[in-house]
C-alpha positions as CSV (number, residue, x, y, z in Angstrom):
1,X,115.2,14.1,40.3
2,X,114.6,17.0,37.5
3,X,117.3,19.1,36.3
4,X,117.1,21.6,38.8
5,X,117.5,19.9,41.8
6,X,120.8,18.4,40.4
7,X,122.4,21.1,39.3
8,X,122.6,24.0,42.4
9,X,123.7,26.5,40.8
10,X,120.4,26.6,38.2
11,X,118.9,26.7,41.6
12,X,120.3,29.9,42.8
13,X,120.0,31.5,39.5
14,X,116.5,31.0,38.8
15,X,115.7,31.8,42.8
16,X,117.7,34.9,42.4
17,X,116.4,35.8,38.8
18,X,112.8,35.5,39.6
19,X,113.4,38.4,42.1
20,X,113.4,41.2,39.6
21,X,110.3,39.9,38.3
22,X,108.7,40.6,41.3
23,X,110.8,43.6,42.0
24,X,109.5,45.0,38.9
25,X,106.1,44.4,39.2
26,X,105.9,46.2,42.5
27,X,107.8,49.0,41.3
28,X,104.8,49.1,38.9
29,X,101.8,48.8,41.1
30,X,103.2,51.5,43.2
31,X,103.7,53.8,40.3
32,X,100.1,53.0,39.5
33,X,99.5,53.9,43.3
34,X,101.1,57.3,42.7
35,X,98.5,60.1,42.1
36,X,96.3,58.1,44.5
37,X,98.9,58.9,47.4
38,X,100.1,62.4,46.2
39,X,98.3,64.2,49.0
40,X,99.6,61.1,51.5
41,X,102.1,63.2,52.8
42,X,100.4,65.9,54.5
43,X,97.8,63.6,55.8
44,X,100.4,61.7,57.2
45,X,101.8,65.4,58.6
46,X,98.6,66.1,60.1
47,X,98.1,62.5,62.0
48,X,101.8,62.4,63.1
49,X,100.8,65.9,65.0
50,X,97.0,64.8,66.2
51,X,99.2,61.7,68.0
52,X,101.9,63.8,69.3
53,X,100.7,64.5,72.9
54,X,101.3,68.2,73.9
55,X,104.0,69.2,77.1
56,X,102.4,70.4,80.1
57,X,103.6,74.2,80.3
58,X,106.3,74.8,83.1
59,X,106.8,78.4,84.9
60,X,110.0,79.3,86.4
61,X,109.6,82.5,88.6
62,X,113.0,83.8,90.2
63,X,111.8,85.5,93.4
64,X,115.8,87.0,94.2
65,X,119.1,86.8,93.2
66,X,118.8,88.7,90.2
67,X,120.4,91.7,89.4
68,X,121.6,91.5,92.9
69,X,124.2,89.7,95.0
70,X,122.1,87.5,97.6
71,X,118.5,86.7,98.5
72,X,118.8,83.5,96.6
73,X,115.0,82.1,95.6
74,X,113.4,80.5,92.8
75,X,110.1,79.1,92.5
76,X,108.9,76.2,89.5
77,X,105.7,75.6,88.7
78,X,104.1,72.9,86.9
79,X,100.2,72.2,86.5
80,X,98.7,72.2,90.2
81,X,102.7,71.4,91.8
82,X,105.0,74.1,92.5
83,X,108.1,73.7,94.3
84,X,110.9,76.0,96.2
85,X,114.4,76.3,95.3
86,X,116.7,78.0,98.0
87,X,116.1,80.3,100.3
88,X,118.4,83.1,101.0
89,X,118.6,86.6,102.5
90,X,121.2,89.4,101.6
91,X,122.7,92.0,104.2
92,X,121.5,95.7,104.1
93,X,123.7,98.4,101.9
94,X,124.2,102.3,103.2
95,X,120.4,103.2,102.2
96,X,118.8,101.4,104.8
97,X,119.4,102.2,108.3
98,X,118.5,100.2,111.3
99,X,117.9,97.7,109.1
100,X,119.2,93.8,110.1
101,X,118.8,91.8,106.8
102,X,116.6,91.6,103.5
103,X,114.8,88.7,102.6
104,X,112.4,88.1,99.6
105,X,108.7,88.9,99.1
106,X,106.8,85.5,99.7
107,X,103.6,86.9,98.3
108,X,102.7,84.5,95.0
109,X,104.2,81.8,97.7
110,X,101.5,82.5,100.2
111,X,98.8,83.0,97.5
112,X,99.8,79.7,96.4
113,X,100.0,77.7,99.7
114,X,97.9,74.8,98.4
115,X,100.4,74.1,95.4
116,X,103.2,74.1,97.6
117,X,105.3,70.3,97.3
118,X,108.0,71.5,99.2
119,X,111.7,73.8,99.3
120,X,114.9,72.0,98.4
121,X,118.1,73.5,99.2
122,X,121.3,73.8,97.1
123,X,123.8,74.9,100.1
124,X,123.8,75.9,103.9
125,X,125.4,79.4,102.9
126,X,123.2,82.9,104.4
127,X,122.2,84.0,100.8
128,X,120.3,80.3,100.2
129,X,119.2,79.8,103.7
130,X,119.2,83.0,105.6
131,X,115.3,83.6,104.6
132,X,113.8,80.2,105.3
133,X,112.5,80.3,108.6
134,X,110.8,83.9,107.9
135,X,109.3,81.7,105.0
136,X,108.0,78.6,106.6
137,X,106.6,80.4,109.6
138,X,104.2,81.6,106.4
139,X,104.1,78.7,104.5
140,X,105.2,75.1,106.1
141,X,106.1,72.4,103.9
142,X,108.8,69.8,103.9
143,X,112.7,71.0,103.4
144,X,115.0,68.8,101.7
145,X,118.9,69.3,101.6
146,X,122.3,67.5,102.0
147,X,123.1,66.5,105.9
148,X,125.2,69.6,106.7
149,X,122.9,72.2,105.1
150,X,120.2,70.5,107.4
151,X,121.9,70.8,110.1
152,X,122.6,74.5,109.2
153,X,119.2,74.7,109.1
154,X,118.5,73.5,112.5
155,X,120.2,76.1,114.2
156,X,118.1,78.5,111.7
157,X,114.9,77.2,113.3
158,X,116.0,76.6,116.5
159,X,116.5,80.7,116.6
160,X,113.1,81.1,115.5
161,X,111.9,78.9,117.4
162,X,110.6,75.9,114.5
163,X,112.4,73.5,115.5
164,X,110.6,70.0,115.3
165,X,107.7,71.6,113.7
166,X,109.2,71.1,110.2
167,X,109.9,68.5,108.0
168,X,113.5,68.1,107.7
169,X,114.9,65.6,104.8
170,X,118.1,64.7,104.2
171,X,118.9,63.8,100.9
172,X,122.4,62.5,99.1
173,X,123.7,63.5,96.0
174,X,122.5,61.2,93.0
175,X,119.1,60.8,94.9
176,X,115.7,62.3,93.0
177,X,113.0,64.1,95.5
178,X,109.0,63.8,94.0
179,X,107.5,66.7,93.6
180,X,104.0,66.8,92.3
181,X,104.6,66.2,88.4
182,X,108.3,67.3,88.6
183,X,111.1,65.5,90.5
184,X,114.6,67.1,91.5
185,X,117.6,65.4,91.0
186,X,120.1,66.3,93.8
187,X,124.2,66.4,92.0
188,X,127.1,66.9,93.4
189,X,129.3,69.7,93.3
190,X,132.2,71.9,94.5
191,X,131.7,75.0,96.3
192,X,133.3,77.1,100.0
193,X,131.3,74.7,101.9
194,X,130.6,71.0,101.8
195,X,127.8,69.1,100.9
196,X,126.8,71.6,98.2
197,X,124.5,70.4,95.4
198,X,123.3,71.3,92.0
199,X,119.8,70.1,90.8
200,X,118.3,68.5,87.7
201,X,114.8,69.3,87.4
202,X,112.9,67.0,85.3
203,X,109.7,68.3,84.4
204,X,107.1,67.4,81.8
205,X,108.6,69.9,79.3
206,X,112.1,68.6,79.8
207,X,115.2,69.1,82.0
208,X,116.2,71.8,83.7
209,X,119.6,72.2,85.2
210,X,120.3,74.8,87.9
211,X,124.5,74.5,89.1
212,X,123.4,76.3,92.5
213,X,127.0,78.1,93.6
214,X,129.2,76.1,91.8
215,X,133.3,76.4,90.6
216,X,134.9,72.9,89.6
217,X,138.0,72.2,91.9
218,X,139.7,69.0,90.9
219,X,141.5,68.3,94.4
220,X,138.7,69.7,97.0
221,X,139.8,69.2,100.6
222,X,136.9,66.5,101.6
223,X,138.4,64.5,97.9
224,X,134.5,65.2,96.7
225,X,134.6,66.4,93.0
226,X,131.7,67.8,91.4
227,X,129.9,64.8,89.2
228,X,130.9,66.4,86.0
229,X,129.9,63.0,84.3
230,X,126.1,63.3,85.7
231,X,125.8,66.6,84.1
232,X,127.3,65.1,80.7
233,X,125.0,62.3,80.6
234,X,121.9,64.8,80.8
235,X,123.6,66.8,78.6
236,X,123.8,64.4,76.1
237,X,120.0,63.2,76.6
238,X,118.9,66.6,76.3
239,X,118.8,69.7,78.7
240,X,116.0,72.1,78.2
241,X,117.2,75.1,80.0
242,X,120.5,75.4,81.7
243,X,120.7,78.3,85.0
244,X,124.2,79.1,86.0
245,X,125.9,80.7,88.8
246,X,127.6,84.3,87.2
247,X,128.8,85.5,90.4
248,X,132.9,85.2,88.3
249,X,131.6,85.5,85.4
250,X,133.9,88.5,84.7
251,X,136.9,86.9,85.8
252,X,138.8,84.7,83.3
253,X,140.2,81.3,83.7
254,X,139.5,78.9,86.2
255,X,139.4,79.5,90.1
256,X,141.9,78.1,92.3
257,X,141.7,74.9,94.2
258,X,141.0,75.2,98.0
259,X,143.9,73.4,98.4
260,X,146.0,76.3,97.6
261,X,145.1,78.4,100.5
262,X,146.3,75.3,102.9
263,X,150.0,75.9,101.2
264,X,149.5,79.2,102.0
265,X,148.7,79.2,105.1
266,X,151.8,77.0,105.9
267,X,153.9,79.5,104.7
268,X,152.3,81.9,106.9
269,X,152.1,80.1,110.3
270,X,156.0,79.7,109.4
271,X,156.1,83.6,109.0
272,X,154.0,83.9,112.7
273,X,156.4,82.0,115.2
274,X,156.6,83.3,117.5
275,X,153.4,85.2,117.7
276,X,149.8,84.8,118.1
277,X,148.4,84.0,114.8
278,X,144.6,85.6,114.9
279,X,142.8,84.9,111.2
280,X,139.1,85.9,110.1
281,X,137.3,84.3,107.5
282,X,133.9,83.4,106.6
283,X,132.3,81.4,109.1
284,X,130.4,78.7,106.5
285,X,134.1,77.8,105.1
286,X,134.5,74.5,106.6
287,X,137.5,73.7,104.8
288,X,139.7,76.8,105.1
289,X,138.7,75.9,108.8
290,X,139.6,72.5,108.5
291,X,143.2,73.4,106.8
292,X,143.6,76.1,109.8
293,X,143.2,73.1,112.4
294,X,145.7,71.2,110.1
295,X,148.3,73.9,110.4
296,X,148.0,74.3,113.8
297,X,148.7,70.4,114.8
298,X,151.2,71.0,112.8
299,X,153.0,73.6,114.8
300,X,151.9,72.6,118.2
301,X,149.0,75.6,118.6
302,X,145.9,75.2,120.2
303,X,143.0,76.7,118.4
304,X,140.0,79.1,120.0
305,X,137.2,79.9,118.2
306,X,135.7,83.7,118.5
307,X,132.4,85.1,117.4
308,X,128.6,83.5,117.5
309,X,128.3,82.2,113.9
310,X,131.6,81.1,113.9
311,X,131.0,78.8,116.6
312,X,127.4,77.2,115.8
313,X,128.9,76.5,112.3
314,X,132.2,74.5,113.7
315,X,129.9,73.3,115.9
316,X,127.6,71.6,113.7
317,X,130.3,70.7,111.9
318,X,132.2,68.6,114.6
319,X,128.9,67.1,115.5
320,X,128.1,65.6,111.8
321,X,131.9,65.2,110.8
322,X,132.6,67.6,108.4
323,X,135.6,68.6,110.8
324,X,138.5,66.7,112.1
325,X,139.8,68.0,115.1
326,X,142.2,66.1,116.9
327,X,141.5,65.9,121.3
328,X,142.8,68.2,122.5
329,X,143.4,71.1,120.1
330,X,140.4,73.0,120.9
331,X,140.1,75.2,123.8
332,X,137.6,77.3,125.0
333,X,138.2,81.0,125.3
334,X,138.1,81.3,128.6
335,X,141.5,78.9,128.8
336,X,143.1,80.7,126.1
337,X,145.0,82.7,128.9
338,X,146.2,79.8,130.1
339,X,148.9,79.6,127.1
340,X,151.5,81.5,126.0
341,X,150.5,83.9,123.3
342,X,152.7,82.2,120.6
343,X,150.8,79.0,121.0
344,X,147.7,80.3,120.3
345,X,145.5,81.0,117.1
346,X,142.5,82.2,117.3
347,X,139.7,81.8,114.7
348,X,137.3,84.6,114.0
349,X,134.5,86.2,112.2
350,X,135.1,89.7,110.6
351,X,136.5,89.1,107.6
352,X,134.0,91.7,106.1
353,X,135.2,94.5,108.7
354,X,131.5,93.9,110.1
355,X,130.7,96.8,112.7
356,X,130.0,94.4,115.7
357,X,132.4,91.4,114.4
358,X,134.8,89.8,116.5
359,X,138.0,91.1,114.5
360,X,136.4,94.6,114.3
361,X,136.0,95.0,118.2
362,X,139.2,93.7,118.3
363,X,140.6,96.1,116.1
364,X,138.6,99.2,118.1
365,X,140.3,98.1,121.6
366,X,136.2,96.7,122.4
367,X,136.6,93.4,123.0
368,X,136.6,91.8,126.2
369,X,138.8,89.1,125.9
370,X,141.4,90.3,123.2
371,X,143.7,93.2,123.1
372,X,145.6,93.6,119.7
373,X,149.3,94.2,120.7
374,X,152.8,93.9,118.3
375,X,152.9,90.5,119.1
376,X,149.8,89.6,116.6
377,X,149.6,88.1,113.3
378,X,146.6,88.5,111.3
379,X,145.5,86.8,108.7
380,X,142.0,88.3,107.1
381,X,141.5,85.2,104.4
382,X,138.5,86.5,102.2
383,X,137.8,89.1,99.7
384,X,135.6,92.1,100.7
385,X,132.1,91.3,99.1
386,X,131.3,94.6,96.9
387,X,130.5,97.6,99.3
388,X,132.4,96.0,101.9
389,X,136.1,97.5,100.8
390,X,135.9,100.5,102.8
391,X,134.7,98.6,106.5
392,X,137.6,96.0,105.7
393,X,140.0,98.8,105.0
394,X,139.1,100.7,108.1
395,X,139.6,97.6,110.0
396,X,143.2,96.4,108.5
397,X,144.3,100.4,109.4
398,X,143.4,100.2,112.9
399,X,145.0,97.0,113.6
400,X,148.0,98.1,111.9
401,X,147.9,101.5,114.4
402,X,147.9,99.0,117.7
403,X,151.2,97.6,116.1
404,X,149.9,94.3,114.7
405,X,151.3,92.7,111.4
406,X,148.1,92.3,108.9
407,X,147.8,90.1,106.0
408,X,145.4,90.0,103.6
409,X,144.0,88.6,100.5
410,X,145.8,91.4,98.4
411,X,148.8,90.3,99.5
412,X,149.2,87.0,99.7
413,X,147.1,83.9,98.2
414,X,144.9,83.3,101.6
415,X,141.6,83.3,99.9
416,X,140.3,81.6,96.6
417,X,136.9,82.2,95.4
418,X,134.1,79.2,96.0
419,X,132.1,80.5,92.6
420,X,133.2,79.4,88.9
421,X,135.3,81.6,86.8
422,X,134.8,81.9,82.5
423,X,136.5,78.7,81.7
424,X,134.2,76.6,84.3
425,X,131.0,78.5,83.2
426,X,132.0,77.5,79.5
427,X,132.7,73.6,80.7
428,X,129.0,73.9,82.4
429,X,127.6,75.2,79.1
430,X,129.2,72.6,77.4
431,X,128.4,69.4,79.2
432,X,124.7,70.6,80.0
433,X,124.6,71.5,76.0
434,X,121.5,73.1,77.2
435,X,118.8,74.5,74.6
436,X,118.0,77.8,76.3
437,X,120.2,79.6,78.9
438,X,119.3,81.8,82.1
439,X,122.4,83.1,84.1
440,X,121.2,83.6,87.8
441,X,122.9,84.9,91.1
442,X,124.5,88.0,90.3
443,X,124.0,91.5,89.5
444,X,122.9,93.2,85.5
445,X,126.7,92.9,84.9
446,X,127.3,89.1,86.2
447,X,124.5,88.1,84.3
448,X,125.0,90.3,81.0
449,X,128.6,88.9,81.0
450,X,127.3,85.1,81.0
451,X,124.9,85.4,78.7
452,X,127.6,86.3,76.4
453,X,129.8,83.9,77.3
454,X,126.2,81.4,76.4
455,X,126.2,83.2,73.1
456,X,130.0,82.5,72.6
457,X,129.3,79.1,73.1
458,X,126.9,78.9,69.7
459,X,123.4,79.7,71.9
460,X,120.9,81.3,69.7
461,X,120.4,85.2,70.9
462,X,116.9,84.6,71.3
463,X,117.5,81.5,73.3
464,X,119.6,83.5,76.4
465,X,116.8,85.0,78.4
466,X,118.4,87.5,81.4
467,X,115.4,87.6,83.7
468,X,114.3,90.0,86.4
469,X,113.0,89.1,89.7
470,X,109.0,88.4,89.6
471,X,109.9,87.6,85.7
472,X,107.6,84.3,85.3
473,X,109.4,82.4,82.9
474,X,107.3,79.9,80.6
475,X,108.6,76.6,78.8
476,X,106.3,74.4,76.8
477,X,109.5,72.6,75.3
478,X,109.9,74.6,72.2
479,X,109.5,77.7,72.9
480,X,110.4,79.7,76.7
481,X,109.6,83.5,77.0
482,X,108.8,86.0,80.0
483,X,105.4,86.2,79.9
484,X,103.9,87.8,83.1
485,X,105.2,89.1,86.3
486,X,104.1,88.3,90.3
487,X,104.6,90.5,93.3
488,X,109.0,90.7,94.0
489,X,110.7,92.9,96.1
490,X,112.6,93.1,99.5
491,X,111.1,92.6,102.6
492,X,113.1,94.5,105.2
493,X,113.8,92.8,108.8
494,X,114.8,95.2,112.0
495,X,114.5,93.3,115.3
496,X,111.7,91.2,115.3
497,X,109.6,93.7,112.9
498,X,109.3,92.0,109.6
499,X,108.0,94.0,106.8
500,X,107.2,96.9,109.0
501,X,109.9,99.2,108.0
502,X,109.0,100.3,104.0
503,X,110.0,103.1,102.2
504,X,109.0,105.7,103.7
505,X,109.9,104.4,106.9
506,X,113.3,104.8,105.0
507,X,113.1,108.0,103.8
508,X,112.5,109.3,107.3
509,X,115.8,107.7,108.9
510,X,117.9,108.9,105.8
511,X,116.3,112.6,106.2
512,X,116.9,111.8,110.5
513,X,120.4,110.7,109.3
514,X,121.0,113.4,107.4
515,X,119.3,116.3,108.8
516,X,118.8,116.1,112.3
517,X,115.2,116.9,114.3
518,X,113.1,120.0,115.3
519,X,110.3,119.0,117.7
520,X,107.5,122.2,118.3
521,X,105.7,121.8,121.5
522,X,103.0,124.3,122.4
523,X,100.0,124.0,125.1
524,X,96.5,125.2,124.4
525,X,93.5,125.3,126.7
526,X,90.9,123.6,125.1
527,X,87.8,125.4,126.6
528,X,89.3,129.0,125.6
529,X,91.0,128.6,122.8
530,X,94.2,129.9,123.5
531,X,97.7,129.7,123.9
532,X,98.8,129.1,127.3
533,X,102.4,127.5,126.9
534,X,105.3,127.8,124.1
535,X,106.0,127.5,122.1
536,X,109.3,125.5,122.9
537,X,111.8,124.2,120.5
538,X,113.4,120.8,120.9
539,X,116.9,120.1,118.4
540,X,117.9,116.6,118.2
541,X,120.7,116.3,115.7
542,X,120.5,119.4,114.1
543,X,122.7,121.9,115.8
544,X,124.2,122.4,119.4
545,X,121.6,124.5,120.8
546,X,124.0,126.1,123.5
547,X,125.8,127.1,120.7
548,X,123.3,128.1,118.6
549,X,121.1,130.5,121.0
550,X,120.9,133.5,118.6
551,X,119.5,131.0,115.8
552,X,116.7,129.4,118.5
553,X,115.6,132.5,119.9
554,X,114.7,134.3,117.0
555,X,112.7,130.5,115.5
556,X,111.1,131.1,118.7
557,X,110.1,134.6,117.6
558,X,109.3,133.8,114.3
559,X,106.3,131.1,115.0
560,X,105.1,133.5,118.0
561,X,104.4,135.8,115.9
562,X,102.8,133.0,113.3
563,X,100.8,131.5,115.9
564,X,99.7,135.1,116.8
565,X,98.0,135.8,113.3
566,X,96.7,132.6,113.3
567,X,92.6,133.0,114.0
568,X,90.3,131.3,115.9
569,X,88.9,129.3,113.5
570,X,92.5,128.0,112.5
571,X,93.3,127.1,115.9
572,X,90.5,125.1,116.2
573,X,92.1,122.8,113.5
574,X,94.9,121.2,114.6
575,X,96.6,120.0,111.5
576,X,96.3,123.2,109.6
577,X,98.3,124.9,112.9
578,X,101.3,122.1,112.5
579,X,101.2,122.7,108.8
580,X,101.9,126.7,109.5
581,X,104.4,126.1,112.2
582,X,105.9,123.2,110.3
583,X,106.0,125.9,106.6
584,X,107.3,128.8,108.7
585,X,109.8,127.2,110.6
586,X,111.2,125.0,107.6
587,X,111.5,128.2,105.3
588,X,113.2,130.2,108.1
589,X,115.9,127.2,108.8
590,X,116.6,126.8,105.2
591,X,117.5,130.4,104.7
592,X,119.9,130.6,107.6
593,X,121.6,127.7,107.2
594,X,121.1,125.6,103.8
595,X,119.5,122.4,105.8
596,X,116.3,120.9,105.7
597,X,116.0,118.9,109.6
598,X,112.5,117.3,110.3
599,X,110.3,119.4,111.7
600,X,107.8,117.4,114.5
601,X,105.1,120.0,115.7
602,X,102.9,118.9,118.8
603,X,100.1,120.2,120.6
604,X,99.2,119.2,123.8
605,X,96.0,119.9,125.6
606,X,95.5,121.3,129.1
C-alpha cells in the first residue's frame, strides 16, 4: 500500500487540490473562447425567438351591455371557432313607444353561422337570457348553462315555440365546455338568483376571466359561496384579461348579504299582524322568495303567488328544487278567499311600478281579484332600476290614497343589491391579478368608474380598455387593442314584429305622440280631371274639433282655394297635389296655434 492510500487525509487533499487545476484551465480555454462567442448572444436572441411559437390572435366583440344597462352579449372568436356568451334583452325607455323589448343586433352572428361552437350562459336573469330565442330561431347551436338557468330557458322556448329543437346542456360549476380551440370554464358565484356562474375562458393567447353579475356574499341563503379560491389559482397562473360586472361600481364598500333582507322581513311580518301582508319583488329572486315562504311558516300564512312571470319562475323553481315549500303553504288564487285576510300574503310582480304589473293594477283599483283596502301591508323589496323612480313612485302614492300602509326600500332594509360594490370589484381585481382590464355591464359612468378603480389597483392606463358595443377587441398575448368594428345596435321587438319598427318608424309615433293627426281626403274623377268631393278634414289627436269649428272651417277654406289654383297638369300628379295640401295646411296650423300635427293627405278615385 503507497503513502496515499494510508494516509486519508493526503487523499482528500490532493483530490480536492487537483480541482483548481482543472478549474483554472477551463477558466482559460474559455477566455480563449471569448472573442469567438462575443456575437453568441444575439444569435442565441434570435434562435430563442425563431423557436418561440407565435399565439393564435383572439377577438372579443361585445355585442350589448355597454354603455347601457341590459342586452347582455358577448361574442369570442378564435381562428375558425367563435362562441356566445349571454344573451340578454333590455326594456324600452320613454323614446320608444309601442315598443315591447330591445334585443341586440345578431348580424356578424348570422354572417358567421358556420363558426358558431355554441352560447353559454352566465345566469337565468332577462338581461342574459331575454334575447336567446329571437337569436337561435337565426342561428341554432347548442346552449349550455347551470340547471336552473336551463330551465329558465325552457319556458323561453317553450314561448317561442323551440322547445325540443335545441340543444340544451346542463353544466356544473368547476366543469370546462369545448369550444373549437377555446374551452370555458364554468365557476361559481353569488348573485339574486341561484345557480349563477362566472367563466374562465382559456384560449390560445391566455385566460380570460368574465365574473358575469357577480357580488361576494359570505352567508348566501342556498350556503353556495362564490369559489373565490378558483379565481385565485388562475390568478396566480396568469389571467390575460379580466371583464368585470360595474353595475355598483359607484357605490363603496361591500353589498349586503341576502340574508339581511330575511331579518328584515321578520321584523316586518311582526309589524303586519293582523293584516294582509302583499310584497312585490323581482320575480328571478329565488331567495328573497324562499325567505318570504320562511316567514310565512313562521307565522301561520298561507302564501299566493300573483302575476305570470312570477309564477313560471317559482314554478320552475319548485320543480328543480331551488325552493322549499312546505305542503300545504301554497294556495292558488282562486282559494285565497277562502282565508281570513290576516292569514294571507300574497307575492307579486311590480316592484318596478310596471304599467300592466300585478301591484300596479292593484294599486289603480284594475285588478280582478285584489282590492287594496286599510287592512294591507305592502312591502315593495327592490330598488327602482334607473328611469323607473317615477312609475314606482306613482304606484307607492296610489296605494297610500286607498288607505294601505307601504314600505319600501327607502325605508327599511327590504332589498340588497345582487351586483358587487368597490371593495368586491377590488377583491376580483386582485385575485384574477389580471394583465389587461375591460369593465362590462353598465352604462359610460359604471364602466369609467371601474376602470379607475383597475387603475387604483396598479393597472397600466394603457392596459384598461373601456369598449363600445361592435368594438372587436384583439389579444395576441402581449399586446390587446380595438381594432375594427362589426354591425351593433338595437333591434326593436313590438308584438310579433321583430326589427320592423326602426327609426323612423319612431320618429313618427313620437311626432303622433306629441302632435296629434290631420288626415285630407278629397275625391277626384279620373276621366275629367276634377274635383268632385272635399276636401274633408279628419283630427285625430290634435284638437277637439267640436270645439274647434272656427279653426276647421277656415283649413277647409284655405286648401279649397289651393286646390283651386292648382292646374291641370298638377292635378294630374298626385304627389305634387299632397305636397301643396300637406305645405299649405302645415304653415296655416303652425301660425294659429304653435303645433306641428301630421298631416296625411289622400286621394281617392271615383
Amino acid at each position: 500500500m503507497n503513502e496515499k492510500e494510508k494516509n486519508p487525509k493526503s487523499r482528500k487533499t490532493s483530490t480536492s487540490s487537483a480541482a483548481p487545476k482543472k478549474y483554472y484551465k477551463k477558466k482559460a480555454q474559455n477566455n480563449a473562447e471569448k472573442p469567438d462567442k462575443a456575437a453568441a448572444p444575439a444569435k442565441t436572441q434570435r434562435s430563442k425567438q425563431a423557436k418561440e411559437p407565435k399565439r393564435t390572435p383572439v377577438k372579443i366583440i361585445p355585442l350589448g351591455g355597454l354603455n347601457e344597462i341590459g342586452k347582455n352579449m358577448t361574442v369570442f372568436e378564435c381562428s375558425n371557432d367563435i362562441f356566445i356568451l349571454d344573451c340578454g334583452l333590455a326594456f324600452p325607455d320613454a323614446d320608444m313607444p309601442g315598443v315591447d323589448i330591445v334585443i341586440p343586433d345578431f348580424t356578424y352572428v348570422e354572417r358567421n353561422r358556420d363558426k358558431v361552437r355554441g352560447i353559454v350562459i352566465t345566469h337565468g336573469h332577462e338581461d342574459h337570457i331575454g334575447g336567446l330565442a329571437y337569436l337561435l330561431k337565426k342561428v341554432n347551436v347548442p346552449v349550455y348553462a347551470t340547471r336552473l338557468t336551463i330551465g329558465l330557458i325552457e319556458g323561453k322556448l317553450k314561448e317561442q315555440g323551440l322547445y325540443g329543437k335545441v340543444s340544451l346542456n346542463v353544466v356544473e360549476p368547476k366543469k370546462t365546455v369545448k369550444m373549437g380551440c377555446m374551452a370555458v370554464e364554468f365557476i361559481k358565484v353569488n348573485h339574486s338568483i341561484p345557480d349563477s356562474v362566472g367563466m374562465a375562458i382559456h384560449t390560445p393567447a391566455g385566460v380570460i376571466v368574465h365574473t358575469g353579475d357577480f357580488k361576494v356574499d359570505y352567508s348566501p341563503i342556498d350556503d353556495k359561496i362564490i369559489d373565490l379560491a378558483r379565481f385565485g389559482e388562475l390568478g396566480n397562473r396568469g389571467v390575460l384579461a379580466l371583464m368585470a360586472d360595474s353595475t355598483n361600481a359607484e357605490r363603496p364598500g361591500y353589498t349586503h348579504s341576502e340574508k339581511t333582507v330575511g331579518a328584515s322581513f321578520d321584523n316586518l311580518f311582526k309589524k303586519g299582524e293582523g293584516k294582509r301582508i302583499i310584497i312585490a319583488t323581482f320575480s328571478s329572486n329565488i331567495h328573497r322568495v324562499q325567505q318570504i315562504i320562511n316567514c310565512a311558516v313562521r307565522y301561520g300564512r298561507k302564501v299566493a303567488v300573483f302575476g305570470r312571470s312570477m309564477i313560471n319562475v317559482i314554478n320552475t323553481a319548485i320543480d328543480l328544487g331551488y325552493l322549499d315549500v312546505p305542503d300545504g303553504v301554497l294556495i292558488d288564487i282562486e282559494m285565497m278567499n277562502r282565508y281570513e285576510s290576516e292569514r294571507i300574503v300574497l307575492i307579486t310582480t311590480g316592484s318596478q311600478g310596471e304599467p300592466m304589473s300585478a301591484l300596479t293594477r292593484m294599486a289603480m283599483n284594475d285588478h280582478k281579484k285584489v282590492n287594496i283596502t286599510p287592512l294591507d301591508f305592502i312591502i315593495i323589496s327592490a330598488t327602482p332600476i334607473p328611469g323607473n323612480e317615477k312609475f314606482v313612485t306613482r304606484v307607492v302614492n296610489e296605494l297610500m290614497k286607498s288607505g294601505a300602509e307601504v314600505v319600501y326600500e327607502a325605508m327599511y332594509e327590504v332589498h340588497v343589491s345582487g351586483h358587487a360594490c368597490q371593495e368586491e370589484l377590488k377583491l376580483m381585481l386582485a385575485l384574477t391579478k389580471p394583465k389587461f382590464f375591460i369593465p362590462v355591464h353598465g352604462e359610460y359612468k359604471h364602466l369609467k368608474k371601474h376602470a379607475d378603480l383597475g387603475k387604483q389597483m396598479g393597472l397600466p392606463s394603457e392596459n384598461v380598455i373601456i369598449a363600445e358595443i361592435g368594438n372587436v377587441i384583439e389579444t395576441d398575448g402581449s399586446k390587446m387593442s380595438v381594432v375594427s368594428q362589426v354591425p351593433a345596435g338595437r333591434i326593436l321587438v313590438d308584438g310579433l314584429g321583430v326589427g320592423d319598427v326602426g327609426s323612423i318608424v319612431l320618429r313618427d309615433r313620437k311626432h303622433l305622440a306629441q302632435d296629434g293627426l290631420i288626415i285630407i281626403v278629397i275625391g277626384i274623377e279620373r276621366a275629367t280631371n276634377e274635383i268632385v268631393a272635399g276636401p274633408d278634414i279628419i283630427s285625430r289627436g290634435f284638437v277637439y274639433v267640436r270645439e274647434s269649428e272656427e279653426l276647421m272651417d277656415e283649413a277647409r277654406m284655405l286648401l279649397t282655394s289651393t286646390l283651386s289654383a292648382c292646374s291641370a297638369a298638377e292635378l294630374k300628379e298626385w304627389n305634387t297635389l299632397k305636397g301643396k295640401m300637406r305645405d299649405a295646411l302645415s304653415d296655416y296650423i303652425y301660425q294659429k296655434t304653435k303645433r306641428s300635427p301630421m298631416i296625411l293627405p289622400i286621394i281617392m278615385e271615383t
